[in-house]
NULUM-457774 format. One record per residue: y, x, z of N, C-alpha, C, O in turn; chain; residue in three letters; residue number from 1. Coordinates in Angstrom, 3 decimals. Each point is the difference from the previous one (the first is absolute). Layout:
BEGIN
Y  X  Z  Y  X  Z  Y  X  Z  Y  X  Z  A  ALA  NUM
...
//
This chain:
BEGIN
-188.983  -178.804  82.110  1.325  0.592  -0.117  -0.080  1.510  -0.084  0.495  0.733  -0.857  A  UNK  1
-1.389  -0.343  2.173  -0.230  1.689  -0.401  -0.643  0.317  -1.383  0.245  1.176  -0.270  A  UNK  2
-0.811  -1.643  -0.488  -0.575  0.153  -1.686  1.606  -0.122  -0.696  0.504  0.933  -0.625  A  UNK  3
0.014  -1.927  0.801  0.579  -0.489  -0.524  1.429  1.215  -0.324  0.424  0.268  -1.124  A  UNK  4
0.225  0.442  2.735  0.235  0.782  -0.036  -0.204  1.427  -0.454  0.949  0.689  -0.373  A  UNK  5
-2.257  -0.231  0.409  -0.313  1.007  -0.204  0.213  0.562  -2.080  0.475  0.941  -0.635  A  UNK  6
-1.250  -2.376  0.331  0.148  -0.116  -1.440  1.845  0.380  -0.383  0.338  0.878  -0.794  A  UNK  7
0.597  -1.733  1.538  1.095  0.666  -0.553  0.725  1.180  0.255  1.118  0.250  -0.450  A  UNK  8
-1.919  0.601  1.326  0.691  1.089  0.192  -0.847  1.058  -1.203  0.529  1.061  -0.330  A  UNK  9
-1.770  -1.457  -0.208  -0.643  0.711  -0.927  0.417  -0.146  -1.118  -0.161  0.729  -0.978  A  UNK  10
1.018  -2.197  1.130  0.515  -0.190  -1.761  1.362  1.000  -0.085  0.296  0.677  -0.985  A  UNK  11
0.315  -0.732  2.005  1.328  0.590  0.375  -0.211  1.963  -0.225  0.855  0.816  -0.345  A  UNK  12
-2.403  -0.584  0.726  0.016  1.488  -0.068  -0.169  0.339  -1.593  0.618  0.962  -0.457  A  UNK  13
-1.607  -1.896  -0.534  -0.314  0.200  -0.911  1.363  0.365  -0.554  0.372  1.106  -0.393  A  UNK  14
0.407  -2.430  0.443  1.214  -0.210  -1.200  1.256  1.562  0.634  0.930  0.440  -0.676  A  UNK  15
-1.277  -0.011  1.872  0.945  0.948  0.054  -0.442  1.534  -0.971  0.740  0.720  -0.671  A  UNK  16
-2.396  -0.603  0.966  -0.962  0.910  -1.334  0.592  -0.143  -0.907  0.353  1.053  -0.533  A  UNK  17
-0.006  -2.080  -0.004  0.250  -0.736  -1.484  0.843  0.400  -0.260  0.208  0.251  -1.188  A  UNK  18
0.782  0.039  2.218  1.615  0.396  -0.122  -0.035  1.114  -0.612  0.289  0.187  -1.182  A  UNK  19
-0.779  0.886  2.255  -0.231  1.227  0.033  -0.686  0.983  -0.691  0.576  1.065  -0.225  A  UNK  20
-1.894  -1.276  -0.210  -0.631  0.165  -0.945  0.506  0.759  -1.096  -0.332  1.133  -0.349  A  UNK  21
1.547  -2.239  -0.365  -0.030  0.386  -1.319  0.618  1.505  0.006  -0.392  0.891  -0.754  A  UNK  22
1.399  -0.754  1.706  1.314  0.634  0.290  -1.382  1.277  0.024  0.066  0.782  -0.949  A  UNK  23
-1.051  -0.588  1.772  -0.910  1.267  -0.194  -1.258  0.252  -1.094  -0.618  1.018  -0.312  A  UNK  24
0.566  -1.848  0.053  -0.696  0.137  -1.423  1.141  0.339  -1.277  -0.452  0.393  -1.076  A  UNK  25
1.692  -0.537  1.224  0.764  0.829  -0.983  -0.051  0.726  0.349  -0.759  0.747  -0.617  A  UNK  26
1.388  -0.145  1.833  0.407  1.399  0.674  -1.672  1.005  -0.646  -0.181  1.131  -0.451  A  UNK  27
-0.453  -1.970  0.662  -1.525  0.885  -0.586  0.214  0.394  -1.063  -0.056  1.207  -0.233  A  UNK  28
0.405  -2.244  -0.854  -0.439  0.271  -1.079  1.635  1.173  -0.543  -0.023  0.676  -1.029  A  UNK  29
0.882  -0.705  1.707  0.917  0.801  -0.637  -0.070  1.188  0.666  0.894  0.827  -0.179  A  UNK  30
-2.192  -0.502  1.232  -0.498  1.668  0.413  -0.941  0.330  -0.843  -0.257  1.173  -0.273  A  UNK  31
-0.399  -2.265  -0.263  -0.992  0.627  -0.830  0.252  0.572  -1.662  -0.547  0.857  -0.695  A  UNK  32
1.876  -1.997  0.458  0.647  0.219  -1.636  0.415  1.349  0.275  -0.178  0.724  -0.979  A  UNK  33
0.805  0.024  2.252  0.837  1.425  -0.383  -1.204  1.322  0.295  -0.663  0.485  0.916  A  UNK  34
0.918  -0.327  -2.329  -0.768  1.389  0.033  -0.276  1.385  0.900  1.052  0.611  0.189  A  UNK  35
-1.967  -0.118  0.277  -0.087  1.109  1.458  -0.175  1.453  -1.155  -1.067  0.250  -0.561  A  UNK  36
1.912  0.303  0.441  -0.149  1.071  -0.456  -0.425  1.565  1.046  0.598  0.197  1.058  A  UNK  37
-1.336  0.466  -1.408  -0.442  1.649  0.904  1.464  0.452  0.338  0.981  -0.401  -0.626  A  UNK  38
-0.945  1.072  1.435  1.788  0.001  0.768  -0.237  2.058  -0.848  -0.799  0.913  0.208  A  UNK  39
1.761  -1.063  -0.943  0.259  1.246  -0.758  -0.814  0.752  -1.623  0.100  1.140  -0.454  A  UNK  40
-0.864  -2.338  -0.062  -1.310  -0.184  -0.444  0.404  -0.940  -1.468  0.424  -1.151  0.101  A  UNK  41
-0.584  1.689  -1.161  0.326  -1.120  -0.775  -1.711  -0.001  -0.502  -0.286  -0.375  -1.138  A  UNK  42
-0.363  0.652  1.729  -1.266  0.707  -0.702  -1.014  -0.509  1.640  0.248  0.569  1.063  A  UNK  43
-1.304  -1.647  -1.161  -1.164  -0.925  0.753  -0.489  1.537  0.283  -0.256  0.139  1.196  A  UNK  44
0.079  0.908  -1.867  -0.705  1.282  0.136  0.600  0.919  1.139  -0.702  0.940  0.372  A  UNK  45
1.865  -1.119  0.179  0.911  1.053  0.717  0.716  1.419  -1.034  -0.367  0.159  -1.164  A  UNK  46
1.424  0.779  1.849  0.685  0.472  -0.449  -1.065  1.188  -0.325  -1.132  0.129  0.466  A  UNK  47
1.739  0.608  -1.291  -0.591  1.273  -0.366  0.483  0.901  0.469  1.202  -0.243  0.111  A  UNK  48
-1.539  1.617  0.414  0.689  1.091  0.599  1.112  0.570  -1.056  -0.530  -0.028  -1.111  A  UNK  49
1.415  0.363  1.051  0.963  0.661  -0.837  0.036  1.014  0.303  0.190  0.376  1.156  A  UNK  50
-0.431  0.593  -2.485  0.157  0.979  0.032  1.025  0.470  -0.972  -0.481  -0.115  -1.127  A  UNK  51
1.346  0.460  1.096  0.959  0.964  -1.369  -0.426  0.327  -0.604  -0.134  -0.488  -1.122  A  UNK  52
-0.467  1.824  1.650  -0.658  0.830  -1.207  -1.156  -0.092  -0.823  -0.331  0.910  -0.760  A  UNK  53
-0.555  -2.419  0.935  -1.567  -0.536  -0.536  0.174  0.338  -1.356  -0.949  0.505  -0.600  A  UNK  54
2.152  -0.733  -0.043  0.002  -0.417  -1.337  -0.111  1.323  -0.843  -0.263  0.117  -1.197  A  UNK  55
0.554  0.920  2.206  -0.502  1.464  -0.690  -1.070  0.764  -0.128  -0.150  1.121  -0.486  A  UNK  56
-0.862  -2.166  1.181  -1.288  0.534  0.218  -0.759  -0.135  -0.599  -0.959  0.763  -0.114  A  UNK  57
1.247  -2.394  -0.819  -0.901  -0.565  -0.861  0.491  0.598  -1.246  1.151  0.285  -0.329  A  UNK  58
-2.538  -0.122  -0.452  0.064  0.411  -1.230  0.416  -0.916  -1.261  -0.462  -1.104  0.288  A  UNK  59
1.171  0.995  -1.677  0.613  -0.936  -0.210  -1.751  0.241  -1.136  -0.485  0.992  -0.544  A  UNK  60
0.079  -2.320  0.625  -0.586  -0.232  -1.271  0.340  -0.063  -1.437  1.049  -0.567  -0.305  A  UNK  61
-1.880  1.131  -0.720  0.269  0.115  -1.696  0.132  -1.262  -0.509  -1.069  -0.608  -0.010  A  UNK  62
2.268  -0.167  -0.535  -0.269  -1.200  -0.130  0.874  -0.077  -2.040  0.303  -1.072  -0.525  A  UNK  63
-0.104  2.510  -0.196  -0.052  -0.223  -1.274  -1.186  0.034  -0.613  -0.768  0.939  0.211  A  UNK  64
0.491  -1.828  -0.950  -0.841  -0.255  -1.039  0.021  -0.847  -1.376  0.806  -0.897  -0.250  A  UNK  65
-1.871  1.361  -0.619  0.334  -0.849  -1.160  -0.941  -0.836  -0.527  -0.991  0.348  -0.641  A  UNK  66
1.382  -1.655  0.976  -0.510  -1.025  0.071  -1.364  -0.077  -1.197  0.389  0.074  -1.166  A  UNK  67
-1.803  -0.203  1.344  -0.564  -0.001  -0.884  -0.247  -1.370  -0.818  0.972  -0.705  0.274  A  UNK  68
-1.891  -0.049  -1.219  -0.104  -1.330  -0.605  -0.386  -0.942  1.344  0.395  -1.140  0.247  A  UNK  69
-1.344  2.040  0.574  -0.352  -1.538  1.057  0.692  0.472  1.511  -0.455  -0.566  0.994  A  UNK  70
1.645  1.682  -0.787  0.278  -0.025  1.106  1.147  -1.601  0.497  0.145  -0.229  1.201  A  UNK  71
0.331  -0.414  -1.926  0.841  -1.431  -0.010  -0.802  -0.778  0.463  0.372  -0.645  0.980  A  UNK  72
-1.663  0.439  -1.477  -1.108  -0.829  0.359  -0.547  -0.348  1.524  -0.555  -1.035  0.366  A  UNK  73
0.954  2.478  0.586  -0.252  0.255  1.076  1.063  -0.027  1.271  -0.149  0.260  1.194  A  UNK  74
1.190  -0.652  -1.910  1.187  -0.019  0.965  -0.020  -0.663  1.107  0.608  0.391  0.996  A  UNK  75
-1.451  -1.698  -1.037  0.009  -0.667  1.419  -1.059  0.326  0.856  -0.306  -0.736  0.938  A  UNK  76
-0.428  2.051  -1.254  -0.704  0.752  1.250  0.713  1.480  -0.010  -0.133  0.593  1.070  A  UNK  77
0.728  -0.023  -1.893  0.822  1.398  0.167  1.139  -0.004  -0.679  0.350  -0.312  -1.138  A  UNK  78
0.354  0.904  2.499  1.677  -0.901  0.117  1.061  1.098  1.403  -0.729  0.386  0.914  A  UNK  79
1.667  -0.118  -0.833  0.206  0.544  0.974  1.859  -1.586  0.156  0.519  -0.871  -0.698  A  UNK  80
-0.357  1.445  1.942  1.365  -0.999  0.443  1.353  1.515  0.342  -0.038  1.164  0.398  A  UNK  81
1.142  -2.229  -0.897  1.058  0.745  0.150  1.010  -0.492  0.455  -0.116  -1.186  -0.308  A  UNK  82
1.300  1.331  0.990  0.973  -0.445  0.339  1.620  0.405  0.370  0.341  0.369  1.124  A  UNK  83
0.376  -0.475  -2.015  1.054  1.060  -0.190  0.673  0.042  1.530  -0.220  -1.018  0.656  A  UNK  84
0.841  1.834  -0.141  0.791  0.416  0.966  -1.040  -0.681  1.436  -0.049  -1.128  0.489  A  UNK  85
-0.470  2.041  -0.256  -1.123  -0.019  0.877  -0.765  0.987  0.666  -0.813  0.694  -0.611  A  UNK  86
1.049  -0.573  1.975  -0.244  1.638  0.264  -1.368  0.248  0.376  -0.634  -1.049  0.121  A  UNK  87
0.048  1.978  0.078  -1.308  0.176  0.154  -1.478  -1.076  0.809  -1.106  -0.471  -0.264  A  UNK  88
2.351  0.606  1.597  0.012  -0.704  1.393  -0.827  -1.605  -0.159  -1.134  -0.367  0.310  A  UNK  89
2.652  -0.544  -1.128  -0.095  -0.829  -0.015  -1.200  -0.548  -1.238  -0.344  -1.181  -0.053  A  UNK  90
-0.118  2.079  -0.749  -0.983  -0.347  -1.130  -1.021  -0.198  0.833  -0.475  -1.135  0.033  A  UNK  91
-0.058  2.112  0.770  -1.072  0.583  0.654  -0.253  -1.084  0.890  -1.143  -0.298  0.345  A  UNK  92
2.569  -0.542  0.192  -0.182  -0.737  0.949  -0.822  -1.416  -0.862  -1.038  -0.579  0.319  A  UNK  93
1.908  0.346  -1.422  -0.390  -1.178  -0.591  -1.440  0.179  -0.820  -0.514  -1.031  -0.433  A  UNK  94
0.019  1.976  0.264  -1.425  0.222  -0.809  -1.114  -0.227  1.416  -1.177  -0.354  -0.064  A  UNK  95
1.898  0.649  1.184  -1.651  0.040  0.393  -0.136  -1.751  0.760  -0.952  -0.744  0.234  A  UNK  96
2.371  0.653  -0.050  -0.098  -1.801  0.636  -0.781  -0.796  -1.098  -0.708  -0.988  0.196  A  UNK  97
1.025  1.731  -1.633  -0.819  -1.246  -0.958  -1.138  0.678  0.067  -0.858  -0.878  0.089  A  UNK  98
0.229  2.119  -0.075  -1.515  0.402  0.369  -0.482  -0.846  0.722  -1.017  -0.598  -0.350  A  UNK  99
1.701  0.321  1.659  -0.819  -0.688  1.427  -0.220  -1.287  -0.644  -1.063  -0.538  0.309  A  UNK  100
1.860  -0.128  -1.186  -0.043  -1.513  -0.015  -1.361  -0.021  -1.692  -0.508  -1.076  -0.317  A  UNK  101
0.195  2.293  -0.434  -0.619  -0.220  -0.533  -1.764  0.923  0.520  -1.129  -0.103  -0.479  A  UNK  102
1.475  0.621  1.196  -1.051  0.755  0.248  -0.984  -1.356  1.090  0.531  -0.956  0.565  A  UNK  103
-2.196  1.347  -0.555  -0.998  -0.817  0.589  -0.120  -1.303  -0.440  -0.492  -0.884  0.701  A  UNK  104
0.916  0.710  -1.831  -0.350  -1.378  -0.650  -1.824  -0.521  -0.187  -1.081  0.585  0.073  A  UNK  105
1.417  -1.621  -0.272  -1.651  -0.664  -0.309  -0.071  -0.171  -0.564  1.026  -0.553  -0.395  A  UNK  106
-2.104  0.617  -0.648  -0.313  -0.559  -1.685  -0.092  -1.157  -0.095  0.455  -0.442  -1.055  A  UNK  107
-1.035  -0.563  2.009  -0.107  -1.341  -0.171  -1.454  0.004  -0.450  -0.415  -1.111  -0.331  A  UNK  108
-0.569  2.261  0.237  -1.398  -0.537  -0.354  -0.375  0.099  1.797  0.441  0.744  0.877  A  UNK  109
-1.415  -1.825  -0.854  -0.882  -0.222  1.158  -1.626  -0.009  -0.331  -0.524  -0.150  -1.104  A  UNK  110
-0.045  0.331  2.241  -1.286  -0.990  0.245  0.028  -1.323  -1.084  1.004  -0.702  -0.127  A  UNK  111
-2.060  0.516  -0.505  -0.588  -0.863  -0.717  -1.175  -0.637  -0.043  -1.033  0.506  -0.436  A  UNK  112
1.151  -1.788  0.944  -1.356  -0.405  0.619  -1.260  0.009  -1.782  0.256  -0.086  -1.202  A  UNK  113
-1.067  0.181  1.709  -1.159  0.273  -1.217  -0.414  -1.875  -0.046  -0.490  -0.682  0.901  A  UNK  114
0.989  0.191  -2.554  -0.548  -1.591  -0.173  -1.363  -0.544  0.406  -0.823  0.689  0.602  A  UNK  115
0.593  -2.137  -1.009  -1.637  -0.191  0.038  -0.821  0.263  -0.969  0.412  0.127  -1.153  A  UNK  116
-1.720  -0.006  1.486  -0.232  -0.260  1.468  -0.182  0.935  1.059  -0.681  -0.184  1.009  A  UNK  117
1.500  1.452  -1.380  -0.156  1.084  1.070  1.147  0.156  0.765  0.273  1.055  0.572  A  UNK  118
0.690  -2.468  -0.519  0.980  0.091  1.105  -0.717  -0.190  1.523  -0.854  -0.880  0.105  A  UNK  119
1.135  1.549  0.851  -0.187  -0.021  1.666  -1.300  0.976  -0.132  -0.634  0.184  1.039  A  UNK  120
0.206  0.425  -2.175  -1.484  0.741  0.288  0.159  1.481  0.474  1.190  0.284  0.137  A  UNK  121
-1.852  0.510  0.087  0.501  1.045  0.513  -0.114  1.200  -1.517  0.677  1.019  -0.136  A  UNK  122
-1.663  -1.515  -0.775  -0.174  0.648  -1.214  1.884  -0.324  -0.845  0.780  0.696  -0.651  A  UNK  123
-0.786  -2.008  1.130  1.796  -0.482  -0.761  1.174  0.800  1.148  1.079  0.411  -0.427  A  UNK  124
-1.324  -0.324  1.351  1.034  0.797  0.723  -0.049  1.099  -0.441  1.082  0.487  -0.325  A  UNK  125
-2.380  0.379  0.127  -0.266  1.627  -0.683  0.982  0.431  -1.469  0.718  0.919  -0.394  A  UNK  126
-1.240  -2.250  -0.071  0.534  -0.223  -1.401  1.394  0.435  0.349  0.419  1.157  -0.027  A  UNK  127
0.373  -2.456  0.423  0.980  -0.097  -0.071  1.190  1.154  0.676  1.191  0.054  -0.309  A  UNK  128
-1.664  0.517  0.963  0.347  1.226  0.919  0.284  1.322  -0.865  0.957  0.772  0.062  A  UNK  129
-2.525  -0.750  -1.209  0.303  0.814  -0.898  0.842  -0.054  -1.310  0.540  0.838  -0.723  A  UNK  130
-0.700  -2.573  0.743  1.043  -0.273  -1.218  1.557  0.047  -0.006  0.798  -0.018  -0.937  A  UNK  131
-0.598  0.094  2.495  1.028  0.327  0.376  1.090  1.233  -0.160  1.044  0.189  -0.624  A  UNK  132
-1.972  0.616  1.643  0.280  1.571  0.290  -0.390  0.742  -2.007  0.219  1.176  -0.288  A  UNK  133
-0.735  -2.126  -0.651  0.016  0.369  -1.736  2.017  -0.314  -0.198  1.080  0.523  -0.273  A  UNK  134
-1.519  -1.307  0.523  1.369  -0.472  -0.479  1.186  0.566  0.784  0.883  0.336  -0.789  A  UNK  135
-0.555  -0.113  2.063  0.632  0.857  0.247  0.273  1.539  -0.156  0.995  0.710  0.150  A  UNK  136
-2.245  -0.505  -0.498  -0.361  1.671  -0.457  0.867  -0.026  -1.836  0.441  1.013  -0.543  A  UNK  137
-0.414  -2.174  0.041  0.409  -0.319  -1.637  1.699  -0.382  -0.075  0.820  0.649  -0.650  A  UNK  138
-0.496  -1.962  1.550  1.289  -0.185  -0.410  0.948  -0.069  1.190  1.209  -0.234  -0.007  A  UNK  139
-2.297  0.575  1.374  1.262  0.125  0.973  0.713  1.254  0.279  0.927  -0.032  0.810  A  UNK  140
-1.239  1.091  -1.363  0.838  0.947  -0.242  0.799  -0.121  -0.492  1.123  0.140  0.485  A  UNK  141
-1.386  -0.477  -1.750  1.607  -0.372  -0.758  0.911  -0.936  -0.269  1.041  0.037  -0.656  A  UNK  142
-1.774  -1.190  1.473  1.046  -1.025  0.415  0.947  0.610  1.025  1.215  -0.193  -0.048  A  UNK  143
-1.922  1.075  1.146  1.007  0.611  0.874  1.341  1.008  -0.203  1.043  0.216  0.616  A  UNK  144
-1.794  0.344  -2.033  1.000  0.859  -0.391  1.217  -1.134  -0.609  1.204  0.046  0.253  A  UNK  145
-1.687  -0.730  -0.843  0.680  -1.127  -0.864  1.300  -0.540  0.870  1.166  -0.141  -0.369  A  UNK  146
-1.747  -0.097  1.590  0.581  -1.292  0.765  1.037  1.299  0.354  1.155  -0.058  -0.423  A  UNK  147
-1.538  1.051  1.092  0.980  0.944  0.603  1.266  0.474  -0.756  1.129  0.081  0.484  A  UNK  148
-1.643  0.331  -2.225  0.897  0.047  -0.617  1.298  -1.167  -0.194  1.208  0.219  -0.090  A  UNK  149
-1.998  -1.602  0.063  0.883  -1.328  -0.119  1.030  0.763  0.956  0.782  0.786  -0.534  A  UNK  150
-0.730  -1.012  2.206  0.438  0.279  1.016  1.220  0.665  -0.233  1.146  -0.443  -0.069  A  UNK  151
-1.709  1.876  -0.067  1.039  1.220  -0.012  1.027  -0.274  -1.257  1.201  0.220  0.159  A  UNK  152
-1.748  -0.743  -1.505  0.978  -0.438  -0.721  0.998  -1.083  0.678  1.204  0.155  -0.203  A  UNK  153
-1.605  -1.150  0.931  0.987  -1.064  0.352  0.833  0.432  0.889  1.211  -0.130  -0.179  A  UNK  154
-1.689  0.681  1.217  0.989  0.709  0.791  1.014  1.233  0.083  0.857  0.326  0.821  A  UNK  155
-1.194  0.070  -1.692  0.645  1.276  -1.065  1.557  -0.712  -0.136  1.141  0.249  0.389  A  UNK  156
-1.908  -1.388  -1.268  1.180  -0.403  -0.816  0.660  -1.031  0.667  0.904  -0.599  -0.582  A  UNK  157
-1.249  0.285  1.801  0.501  -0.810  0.807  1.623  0.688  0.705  1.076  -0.468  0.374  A  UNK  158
-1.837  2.074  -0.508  0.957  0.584  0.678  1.435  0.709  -0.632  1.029  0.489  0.467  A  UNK  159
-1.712  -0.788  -2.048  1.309  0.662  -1.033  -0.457  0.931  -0.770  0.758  0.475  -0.846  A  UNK  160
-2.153  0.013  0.971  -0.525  0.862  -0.579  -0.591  0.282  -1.610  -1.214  -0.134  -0.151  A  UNK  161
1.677  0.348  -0.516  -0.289  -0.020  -1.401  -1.584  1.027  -0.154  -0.485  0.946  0.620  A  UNK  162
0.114  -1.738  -1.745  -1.687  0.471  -0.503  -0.252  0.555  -0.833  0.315  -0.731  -0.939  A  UNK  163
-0.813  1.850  0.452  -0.159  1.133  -1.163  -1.408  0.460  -0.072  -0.670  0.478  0.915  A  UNK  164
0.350  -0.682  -2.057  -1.475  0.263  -0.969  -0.067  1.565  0.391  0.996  0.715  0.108  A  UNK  165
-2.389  -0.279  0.095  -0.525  1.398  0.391  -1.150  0.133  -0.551  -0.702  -1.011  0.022  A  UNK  166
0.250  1.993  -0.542  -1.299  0.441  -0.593  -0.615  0.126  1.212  0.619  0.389  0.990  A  UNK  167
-2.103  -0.761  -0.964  -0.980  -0.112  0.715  -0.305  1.257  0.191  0.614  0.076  1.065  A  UNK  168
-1.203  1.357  -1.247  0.191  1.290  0.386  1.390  0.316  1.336  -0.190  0.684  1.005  A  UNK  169
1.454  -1.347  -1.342  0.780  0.955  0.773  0.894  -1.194  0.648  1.181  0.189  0.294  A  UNK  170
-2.029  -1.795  -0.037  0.040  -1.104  0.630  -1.522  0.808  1.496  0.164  0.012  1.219  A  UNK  171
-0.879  0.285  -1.658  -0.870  0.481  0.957  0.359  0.909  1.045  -0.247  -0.147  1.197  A  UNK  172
0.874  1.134  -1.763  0.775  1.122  0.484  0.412  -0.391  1.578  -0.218  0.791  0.918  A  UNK  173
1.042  -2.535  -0.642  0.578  -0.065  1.137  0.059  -1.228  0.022  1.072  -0.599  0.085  A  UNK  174
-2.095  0.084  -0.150  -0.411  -1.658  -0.130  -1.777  -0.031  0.840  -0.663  1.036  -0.052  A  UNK  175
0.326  -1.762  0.461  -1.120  -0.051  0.339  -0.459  -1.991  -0.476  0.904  -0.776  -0.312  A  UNK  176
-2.524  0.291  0.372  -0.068  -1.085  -0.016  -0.764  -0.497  1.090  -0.535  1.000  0.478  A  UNK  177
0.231  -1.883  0.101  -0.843  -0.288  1.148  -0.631  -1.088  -0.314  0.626  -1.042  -0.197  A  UNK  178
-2.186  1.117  0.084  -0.854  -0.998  -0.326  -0.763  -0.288  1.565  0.397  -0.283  1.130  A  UNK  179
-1.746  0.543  -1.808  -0.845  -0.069  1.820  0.326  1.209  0.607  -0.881  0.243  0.825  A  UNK  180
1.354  0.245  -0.833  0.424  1.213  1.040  0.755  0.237  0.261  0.287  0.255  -1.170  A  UNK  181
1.346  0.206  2.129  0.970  0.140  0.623  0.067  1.641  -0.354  -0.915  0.817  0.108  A  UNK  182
2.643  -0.544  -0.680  0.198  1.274  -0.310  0.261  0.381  1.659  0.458  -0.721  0.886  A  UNK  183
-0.931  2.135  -0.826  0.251  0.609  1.215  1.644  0.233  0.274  0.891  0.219  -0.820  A  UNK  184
-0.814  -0.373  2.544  1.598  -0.730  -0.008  0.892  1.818  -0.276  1.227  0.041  -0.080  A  UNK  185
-1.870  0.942  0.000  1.322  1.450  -0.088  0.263  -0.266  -1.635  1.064  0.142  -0.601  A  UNK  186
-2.438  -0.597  0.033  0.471  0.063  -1.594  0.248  -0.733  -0.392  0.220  0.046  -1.211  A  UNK  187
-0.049  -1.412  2.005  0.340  -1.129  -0.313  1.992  0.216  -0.090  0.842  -0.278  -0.853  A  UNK  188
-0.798  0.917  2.246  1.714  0.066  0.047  0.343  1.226  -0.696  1.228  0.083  -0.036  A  UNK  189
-1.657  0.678  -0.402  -0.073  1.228  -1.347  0.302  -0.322  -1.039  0.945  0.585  -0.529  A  UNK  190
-1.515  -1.463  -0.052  0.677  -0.992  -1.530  0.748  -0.344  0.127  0.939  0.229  -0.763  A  UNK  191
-0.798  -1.339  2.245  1.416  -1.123  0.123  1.031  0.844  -0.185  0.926  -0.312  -0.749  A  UNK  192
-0.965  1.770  1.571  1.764  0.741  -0.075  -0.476  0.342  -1.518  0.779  -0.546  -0.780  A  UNK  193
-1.614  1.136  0.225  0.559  0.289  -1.264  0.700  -1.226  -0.954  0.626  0.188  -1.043  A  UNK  194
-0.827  -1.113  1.503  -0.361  -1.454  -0.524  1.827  -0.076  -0.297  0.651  0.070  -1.043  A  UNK  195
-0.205  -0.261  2.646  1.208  -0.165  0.368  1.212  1.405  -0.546  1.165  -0.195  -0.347  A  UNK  196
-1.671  1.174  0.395  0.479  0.783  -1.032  0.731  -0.120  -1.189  1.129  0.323  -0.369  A  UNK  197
-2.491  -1.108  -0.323  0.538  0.051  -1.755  0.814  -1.774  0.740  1.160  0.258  0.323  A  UNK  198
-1.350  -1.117  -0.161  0.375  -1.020  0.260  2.044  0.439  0.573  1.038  -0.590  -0.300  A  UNK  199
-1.209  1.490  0.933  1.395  0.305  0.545  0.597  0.935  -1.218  1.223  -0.139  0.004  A  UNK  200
-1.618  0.990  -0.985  0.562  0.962  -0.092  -0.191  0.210  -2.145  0.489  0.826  -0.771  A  UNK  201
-1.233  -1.787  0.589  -0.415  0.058  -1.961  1.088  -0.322  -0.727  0.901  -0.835  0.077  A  UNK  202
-1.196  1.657  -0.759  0.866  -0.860  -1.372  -0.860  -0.596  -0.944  -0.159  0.763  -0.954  A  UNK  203
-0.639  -2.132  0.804  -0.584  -0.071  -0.678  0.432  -0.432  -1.596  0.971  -0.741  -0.152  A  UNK  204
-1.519  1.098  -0.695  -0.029  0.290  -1.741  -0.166  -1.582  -0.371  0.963  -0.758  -0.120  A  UNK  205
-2.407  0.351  -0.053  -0.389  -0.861  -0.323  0.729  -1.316  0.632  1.010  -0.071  0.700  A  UNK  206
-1.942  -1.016  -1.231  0.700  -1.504  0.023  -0.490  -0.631  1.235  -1.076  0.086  0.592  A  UNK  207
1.967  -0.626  -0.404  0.077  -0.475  1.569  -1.134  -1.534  -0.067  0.270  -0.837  -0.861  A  UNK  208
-1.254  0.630  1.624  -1.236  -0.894  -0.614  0.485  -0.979  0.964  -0.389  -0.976  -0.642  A  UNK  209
0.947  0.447  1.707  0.236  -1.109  1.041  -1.443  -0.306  0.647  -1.011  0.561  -0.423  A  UNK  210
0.995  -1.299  1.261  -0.850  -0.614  0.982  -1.502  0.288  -1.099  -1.116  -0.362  0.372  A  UNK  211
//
């Protein structure tokens, strides 16, 4: 009888779980559906200091030119962004949040084990170590530049930002690229305000290229 009992007070606890359960496994899942946004932050990066007067400090970059036979050709690596009624502040704010989200990317080349029969050998690890660090020295630079550019274009235009063809001479001027090496961060944020500048303040000529 004591088994006998015991069993129905365990069936009795289960089926009350059963009850209950569901009622907190929603409650879960409808804390997890609502989004946690940074409290004052539209930007994973935090706010930027505001200053008024930044926008007088930066120098405006030369951005007339006349288009030569292969400067069209080059538009989806030299390009500046623009955005009508947009004050310094807020450019500056939105150029460097898409920096952070394109800057430190990975090329996607790795380590490559060396085939047979010199896989597990230490002559095939040598190999492969050097065939590696070849190939990253060849196309992971400019996959990085590649991938970064993808980035900053999508989020650009994510944000409303229209895209304009630049000659490579005076695209350099206030553009930088980052392959295996990281631009240093004063000249890194040196471009961005000039960046945010023409982005807040151009009239651009030419044809508007999209994403």
């Amino acid at each position: 009888m004591k088994d006998y009992g015991l069993a129905r007070r365990a069936c009795a606890a289960l089926t009350a779980a059963a009850l209950v359960l569901p009622g907190i496994a929603s409650a879960q899942e409808q804390a997890q559906a609502t989004p946690v946004y940074l409290e004052d932050s539209g930007s994973p990066f935090g706010k930027l200091p505001t200053d008024a007067g930044e926008a007088a400090k930066v120098e405006m970059p030369k951005l007339d030119f006349t288009p030569s036979a292969t400067d069209p050709d080059n538009y989806d690596k030299y390009y500046y962004f623009v955005r009508s009624e947009t004050d310094f502040q807020t450019a500056y704010g939105d150029i460097v949040e898409c920096d952070g989200y394109a800057r430190g990317l990975a090329s996607g080349i790795t380590y490559t084990q060396a085939p047979y029969p010199y896989a597990g050998t230490l002559a095939g690890a040598a190999g492969g170590m050097i065939g590696s660090a070849m190939a990253m020295a060849i196309f992971g630079s400019a996959e990085k530049r590649r991938l970064r550019r993808v980035n900053m274009r999508q989020c650009m235009n994510f944000k409303g930002y229209r895209r304009y063809g630049l000659s490579k001479d005076l695209w350099q001027e206030f553009h930088f690229e980052e392959g295996l090496s990281d631009m240093p961060e004063s000249r890194r944020f040196d471009y961005l305000k000039r960046q945010a500048l023409v982005a807040a303040t151009a009239n651009p000529q030419g044809e508007e290229l999209g994403l």
